[in-house]
N, CA, C and O atoms as a MOPAC input file, in Angstrom:
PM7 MOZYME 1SCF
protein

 N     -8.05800 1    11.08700 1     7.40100 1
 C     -6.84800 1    11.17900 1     6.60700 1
 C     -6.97100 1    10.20200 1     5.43700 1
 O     -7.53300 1     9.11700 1     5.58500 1
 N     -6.55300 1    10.51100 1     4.51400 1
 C     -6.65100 1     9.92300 1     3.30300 1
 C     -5.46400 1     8.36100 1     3.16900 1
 O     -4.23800 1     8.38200 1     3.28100 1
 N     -6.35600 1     7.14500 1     2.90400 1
 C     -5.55900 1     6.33700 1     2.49200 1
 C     -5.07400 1     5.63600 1     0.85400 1
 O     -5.65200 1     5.82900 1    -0.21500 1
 N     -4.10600 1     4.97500 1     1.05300 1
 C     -3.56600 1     4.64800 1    -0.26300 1
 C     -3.45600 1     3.33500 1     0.02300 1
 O     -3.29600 1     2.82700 1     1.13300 1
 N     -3.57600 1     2.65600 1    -1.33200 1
 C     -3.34400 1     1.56300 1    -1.69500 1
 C     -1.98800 1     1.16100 1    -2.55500 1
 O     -2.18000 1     1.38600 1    -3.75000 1
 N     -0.89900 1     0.72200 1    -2.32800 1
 C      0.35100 1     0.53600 1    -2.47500 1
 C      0.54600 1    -0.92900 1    -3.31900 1
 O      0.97900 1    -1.87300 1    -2.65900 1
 N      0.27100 1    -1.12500 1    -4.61100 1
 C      0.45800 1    -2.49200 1    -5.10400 1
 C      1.50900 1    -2.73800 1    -5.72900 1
 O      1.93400 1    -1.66600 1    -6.15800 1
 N      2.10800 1    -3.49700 1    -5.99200 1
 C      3.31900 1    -3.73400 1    -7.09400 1
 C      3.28600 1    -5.25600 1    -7.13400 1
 O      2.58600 1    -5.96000 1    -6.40600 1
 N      4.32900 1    -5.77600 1    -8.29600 1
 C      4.94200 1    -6.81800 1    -8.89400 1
 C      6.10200 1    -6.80100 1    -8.51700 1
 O      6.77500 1    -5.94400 1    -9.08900 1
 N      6.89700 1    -7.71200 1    -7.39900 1
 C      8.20200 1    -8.19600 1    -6.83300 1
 C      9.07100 1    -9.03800 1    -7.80200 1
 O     10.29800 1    -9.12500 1    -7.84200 1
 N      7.96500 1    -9.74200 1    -8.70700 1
 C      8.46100 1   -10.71400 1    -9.44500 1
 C      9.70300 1   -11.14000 1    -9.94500 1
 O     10.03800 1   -12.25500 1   -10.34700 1
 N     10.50200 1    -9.82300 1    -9.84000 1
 C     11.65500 1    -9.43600 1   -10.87100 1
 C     12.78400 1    -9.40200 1    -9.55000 1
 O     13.97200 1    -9.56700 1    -9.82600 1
 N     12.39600 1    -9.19500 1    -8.19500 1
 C     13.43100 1    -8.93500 1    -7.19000 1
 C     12.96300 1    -9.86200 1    -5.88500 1
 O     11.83700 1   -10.03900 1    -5.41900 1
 N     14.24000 1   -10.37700 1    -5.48300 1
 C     13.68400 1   -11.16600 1    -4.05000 1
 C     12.59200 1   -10.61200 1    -3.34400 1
 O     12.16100 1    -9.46700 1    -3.48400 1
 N     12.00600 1   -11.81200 1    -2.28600 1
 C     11.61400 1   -10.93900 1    -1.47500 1
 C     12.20600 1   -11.03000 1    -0.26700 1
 O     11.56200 1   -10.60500 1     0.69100 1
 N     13.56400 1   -11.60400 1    -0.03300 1
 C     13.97000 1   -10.72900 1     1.03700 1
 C     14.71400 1    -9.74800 1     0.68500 1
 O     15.20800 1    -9.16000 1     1.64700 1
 N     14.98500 1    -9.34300 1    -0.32900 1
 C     15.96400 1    -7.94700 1    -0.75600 1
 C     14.55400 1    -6.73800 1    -0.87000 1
 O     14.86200 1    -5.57800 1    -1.14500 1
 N     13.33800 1    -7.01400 1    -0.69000 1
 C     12.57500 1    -6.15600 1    -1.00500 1
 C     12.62100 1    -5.03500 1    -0.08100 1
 O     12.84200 1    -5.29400 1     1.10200 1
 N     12.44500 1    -3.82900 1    -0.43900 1
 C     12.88600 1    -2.61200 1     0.27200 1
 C     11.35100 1    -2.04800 1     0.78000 1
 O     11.26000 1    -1.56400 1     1.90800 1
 N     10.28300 1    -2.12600 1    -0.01000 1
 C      9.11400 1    -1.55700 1     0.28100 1
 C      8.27100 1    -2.39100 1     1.49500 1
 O      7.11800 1    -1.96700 1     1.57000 1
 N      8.52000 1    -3.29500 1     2.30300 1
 C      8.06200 1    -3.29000 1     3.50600 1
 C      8.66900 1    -2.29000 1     4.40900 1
 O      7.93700 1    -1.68000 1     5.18800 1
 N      9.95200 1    -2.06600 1     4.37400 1
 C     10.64800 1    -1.02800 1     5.41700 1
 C      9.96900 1     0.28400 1     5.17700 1
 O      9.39500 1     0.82200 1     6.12400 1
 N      9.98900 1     1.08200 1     3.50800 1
 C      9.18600 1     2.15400 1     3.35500 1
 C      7.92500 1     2.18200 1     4.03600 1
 O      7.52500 1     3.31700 1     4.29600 1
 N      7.00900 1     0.98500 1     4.48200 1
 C      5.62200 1     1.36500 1     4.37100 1
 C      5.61600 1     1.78000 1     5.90900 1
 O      4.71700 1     2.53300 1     6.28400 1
 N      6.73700 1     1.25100 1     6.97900 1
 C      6.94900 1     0.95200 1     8.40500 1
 C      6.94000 1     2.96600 1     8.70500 1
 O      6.99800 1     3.50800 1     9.80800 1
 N      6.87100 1     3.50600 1     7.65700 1
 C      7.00400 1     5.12600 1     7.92500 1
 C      5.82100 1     5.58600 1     8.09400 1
 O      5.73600 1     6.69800 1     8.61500 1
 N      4.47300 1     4.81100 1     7.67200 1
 C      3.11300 1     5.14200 1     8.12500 1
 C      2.56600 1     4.30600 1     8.75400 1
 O      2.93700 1     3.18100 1     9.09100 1
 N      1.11400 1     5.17500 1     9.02700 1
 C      0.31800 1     3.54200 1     9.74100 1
 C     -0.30400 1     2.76000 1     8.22200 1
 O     -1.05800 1     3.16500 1     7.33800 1
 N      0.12800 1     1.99700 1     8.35300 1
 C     -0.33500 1     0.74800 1     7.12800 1
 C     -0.70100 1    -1.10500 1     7.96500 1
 O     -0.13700 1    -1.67300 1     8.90000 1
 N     -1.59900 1    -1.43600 1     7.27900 1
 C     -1.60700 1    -2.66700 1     7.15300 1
 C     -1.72000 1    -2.99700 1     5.55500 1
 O     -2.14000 1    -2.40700 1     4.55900 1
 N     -1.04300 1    -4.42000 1     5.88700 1
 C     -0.58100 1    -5.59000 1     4.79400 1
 C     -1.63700 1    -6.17800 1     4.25300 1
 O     -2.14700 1    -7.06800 1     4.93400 1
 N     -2.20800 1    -5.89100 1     3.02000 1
 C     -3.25600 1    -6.81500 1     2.61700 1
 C     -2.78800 1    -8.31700 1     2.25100 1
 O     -3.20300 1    -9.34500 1     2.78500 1
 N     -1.70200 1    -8.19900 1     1.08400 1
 C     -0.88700 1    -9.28800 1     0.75500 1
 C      0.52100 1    -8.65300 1     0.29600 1
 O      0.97500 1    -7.51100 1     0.22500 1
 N      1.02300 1   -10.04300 1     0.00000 1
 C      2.41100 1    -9.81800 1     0.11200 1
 C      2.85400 1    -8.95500 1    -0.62200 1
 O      4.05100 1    -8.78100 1    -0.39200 1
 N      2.43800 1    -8.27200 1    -1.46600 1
 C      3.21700 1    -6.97800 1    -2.16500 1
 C      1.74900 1    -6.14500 1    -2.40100 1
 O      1.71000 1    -5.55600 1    -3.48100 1
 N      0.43200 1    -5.99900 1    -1.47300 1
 C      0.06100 1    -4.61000 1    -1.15400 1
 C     -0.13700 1    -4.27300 1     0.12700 1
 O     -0.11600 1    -5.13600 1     1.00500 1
 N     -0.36600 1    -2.90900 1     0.40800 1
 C     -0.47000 1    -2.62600 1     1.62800 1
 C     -1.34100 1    -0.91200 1     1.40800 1
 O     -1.07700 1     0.02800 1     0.65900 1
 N     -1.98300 1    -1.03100 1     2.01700 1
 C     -2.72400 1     0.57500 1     2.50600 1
 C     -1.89400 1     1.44800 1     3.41300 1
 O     -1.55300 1     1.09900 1     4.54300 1
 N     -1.67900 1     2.25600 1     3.02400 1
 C     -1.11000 1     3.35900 1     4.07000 1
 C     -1.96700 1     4.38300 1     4.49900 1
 O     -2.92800 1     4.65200 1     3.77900 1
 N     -1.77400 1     5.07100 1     5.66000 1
 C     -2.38200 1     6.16400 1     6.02200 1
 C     -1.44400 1     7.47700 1     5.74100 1
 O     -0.39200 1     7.57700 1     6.37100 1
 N     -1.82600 1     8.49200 1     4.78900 1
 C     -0.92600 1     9.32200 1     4.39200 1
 C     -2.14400 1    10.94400 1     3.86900 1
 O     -3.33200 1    10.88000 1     3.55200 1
 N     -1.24100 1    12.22700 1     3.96400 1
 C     -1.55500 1    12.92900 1     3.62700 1
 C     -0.97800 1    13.81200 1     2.15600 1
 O     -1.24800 1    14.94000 1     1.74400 1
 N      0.11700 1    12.49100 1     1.50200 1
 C      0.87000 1    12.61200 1     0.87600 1
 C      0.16000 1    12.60000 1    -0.25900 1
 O     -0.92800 1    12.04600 1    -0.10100 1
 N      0.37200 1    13.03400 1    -1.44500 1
 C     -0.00600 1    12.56900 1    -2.55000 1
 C      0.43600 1    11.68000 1    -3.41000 1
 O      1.65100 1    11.76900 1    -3.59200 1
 N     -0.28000 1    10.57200 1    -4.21300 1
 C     -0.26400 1     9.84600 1    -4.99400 1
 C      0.85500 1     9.69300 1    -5.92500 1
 O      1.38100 1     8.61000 1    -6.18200 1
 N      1.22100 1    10.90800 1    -6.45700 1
 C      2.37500 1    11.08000 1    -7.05700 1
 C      3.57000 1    10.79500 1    -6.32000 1
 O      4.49300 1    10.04800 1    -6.64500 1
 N      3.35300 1    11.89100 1    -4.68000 1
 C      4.89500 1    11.78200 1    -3.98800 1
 C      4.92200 1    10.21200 1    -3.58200 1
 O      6.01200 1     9.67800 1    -3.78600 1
 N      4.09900 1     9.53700 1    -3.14300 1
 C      4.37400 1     8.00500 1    -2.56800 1
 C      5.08600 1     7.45700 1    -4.19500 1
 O      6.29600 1     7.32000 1    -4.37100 1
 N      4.46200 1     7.30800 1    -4.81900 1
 C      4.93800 1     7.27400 1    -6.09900 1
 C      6.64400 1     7.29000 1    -6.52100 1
 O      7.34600 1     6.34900 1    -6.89100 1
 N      6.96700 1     8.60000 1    -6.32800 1
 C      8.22100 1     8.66300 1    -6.78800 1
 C      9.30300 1     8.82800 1    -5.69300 1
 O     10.46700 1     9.18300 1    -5.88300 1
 N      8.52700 1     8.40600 1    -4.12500 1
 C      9.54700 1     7.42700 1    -3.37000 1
 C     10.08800 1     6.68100 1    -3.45100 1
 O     11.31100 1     6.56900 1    -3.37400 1
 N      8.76700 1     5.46700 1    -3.75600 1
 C      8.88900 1     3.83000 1    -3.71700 1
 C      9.73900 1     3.41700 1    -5.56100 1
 O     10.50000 1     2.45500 1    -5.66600 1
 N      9.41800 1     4.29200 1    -6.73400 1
 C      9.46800 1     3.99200 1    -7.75900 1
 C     11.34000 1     3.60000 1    -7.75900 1
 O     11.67600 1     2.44000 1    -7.99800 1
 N     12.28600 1     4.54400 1    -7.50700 1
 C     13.19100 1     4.06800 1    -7.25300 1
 C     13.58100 1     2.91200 1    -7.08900 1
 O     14.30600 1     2.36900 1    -7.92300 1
 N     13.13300 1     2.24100 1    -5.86000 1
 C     13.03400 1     1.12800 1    -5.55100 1
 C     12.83100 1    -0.40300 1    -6.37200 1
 O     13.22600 1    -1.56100 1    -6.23600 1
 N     12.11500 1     0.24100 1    -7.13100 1
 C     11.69400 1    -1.01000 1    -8.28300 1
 C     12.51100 1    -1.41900 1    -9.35500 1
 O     13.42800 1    -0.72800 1    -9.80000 1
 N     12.23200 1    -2.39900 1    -9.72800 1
 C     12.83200 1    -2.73800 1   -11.41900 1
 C     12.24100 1    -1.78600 1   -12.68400 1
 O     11.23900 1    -1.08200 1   -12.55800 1
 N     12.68300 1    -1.84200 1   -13.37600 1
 C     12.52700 1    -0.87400 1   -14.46900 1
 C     11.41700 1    -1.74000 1   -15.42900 1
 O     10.89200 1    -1.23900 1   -16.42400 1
 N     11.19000 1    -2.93100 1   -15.02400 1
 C      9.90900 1    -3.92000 1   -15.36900 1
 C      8.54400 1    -4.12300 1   -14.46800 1
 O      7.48800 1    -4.70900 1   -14.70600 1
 N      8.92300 1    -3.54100 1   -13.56900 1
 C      8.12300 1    -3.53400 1   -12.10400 1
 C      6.87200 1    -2.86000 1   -12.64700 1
 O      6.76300 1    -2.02800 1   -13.54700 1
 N      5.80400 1    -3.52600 1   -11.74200 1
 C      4.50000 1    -2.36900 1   -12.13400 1
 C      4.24200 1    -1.92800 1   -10.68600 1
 O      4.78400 1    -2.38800 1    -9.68100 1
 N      3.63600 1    -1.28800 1   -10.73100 1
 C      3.07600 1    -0.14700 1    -9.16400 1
 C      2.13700 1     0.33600 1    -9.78000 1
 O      2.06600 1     0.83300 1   -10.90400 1
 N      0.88600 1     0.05000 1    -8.43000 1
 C      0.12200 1     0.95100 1    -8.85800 1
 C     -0.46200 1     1.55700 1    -7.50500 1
 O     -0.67300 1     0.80300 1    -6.55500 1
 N     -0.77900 1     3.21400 1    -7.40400 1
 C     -1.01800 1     4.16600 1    -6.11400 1
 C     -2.83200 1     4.06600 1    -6.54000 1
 O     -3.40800 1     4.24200 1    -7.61400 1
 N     -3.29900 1     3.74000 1    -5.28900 1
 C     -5.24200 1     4.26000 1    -5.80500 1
 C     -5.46900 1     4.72400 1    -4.24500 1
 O     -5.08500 1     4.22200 1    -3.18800 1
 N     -6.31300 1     5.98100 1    -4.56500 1
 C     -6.69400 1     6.02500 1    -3.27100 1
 C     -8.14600 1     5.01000 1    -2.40600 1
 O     -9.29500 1     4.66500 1    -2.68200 1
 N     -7.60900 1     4.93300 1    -1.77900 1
 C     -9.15400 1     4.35800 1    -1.21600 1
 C    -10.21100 1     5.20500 1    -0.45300 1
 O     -9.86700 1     6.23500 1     0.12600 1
 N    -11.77300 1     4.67600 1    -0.45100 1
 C    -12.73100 1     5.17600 1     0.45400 1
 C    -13.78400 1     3.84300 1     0.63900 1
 O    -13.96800 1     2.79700 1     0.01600 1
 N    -14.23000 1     4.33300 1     1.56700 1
 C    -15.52600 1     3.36700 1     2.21700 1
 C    -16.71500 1     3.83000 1     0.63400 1
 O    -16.58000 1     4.55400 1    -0.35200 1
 N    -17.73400 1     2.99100 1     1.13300 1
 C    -17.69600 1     1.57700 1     1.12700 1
 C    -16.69600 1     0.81500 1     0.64700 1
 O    -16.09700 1     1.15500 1    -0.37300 1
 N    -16.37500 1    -0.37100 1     1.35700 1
 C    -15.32300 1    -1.55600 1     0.52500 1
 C    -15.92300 1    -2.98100 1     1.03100 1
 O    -16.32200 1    -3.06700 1     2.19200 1
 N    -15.96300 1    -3.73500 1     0.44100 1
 C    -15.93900 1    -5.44500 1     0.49200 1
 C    -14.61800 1    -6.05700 1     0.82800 1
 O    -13.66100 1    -5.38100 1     0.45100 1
 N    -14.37000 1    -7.02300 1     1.36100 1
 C    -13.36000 1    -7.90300 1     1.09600 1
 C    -13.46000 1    -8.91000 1     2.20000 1
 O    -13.89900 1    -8.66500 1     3.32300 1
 N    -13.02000 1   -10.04400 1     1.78600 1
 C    -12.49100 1   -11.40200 1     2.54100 1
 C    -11.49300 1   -11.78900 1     3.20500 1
 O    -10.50600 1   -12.16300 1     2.57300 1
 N    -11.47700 1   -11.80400 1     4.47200 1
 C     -9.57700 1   -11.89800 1     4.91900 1
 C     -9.33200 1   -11.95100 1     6.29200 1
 O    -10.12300 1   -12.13600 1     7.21600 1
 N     -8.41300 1   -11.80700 1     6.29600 1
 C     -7.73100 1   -11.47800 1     7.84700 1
 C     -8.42500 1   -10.68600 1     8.58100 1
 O     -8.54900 1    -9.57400 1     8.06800 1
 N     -8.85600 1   -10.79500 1     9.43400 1
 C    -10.24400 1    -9.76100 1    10.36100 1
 C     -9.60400 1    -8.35200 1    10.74500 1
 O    -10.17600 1    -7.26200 1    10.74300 1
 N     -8.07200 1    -8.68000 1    11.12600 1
 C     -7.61900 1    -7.51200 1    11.68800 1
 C     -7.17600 1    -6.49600 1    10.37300 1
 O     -6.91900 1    -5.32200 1    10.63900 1
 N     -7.11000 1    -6.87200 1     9.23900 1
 C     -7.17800 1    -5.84600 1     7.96400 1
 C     -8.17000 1    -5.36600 1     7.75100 1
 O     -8.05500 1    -4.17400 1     7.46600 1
 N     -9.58100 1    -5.89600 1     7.75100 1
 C    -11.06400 1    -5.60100 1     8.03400 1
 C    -10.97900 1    -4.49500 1     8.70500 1
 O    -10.83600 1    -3.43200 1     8.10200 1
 N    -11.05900 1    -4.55100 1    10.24200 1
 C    -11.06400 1    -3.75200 1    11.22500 1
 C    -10.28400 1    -2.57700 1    10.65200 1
 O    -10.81300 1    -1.47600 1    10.49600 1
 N     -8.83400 1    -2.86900 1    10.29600 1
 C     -8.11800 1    -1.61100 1    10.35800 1
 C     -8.91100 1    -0.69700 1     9.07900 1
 O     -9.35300 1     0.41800 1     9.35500 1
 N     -9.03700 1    -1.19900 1     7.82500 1
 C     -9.99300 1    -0.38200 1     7.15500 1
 C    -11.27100 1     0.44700 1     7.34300 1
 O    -11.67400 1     1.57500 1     7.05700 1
 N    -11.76400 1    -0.78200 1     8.03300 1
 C    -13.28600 1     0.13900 1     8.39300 1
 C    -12.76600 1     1.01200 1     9.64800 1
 O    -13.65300 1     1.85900 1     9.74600 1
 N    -11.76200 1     1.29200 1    10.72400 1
 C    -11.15400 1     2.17000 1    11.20800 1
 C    -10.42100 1     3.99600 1    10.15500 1
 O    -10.60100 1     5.20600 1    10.28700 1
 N     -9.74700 1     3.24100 1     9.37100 1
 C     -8.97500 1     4.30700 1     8.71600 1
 C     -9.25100 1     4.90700 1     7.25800 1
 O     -8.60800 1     5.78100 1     6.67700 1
 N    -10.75500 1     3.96900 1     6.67900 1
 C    -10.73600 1     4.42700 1     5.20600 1
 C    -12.08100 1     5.11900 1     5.37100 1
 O    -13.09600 1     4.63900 1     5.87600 1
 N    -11.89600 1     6.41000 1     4.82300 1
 C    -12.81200 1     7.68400 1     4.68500 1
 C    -13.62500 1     7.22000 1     4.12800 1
 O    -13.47200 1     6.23700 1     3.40300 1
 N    -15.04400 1     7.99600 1     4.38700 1
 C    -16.35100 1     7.63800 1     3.65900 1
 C    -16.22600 1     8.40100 1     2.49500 1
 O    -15.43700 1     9.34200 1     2.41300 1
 N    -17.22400 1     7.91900 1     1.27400 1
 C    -16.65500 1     8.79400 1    -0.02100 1
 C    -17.89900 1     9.84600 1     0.22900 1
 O    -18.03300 1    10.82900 1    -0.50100 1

């Protein structure tokens, strides 16, 4: 199943008023950092898109990328794991 990468700029809105941790709780996702997260979705880019966009400030940036294997990164082991679990080979 195809994953997404979910980034934005909070900058402009608390983060406990932030609404897009509750949205992401609708897929399987892990948290890279505090305002991205990967989801597991069959949705398209656009529709995650003009869910979450609502949500934002009208200064806000977002950005949807899909992901695939190979990937690098440094971190939390259990974000590791869950990637090399859920992100498709290209």
């Amino acid at each position: 199943m195809p994953v997404l990468l979910i980034t934005y700029d909070h900058s402009t809105m608390s983060l406990m008023l932030d609404p897009v941790p509750n949205f992401v709780k609708e897929y399987k996702h892990v948290q890279l950092s505090k305002s991205s997260y990967a989801i597991e979705t069959d949705e398209k880019t656009m529709t995650i898109y003009h869910k979450i966009i609502p949500f934002l400030s009208i200064n806000a940036c977002l950005f949807i990328v899909t992901l695939t294997q190979p990937f690098a990164c440094q971190g939390i082991e259990h974000v590791r794991e869950w990637l090399r679990k859920h992100l498709p080979e290209n």
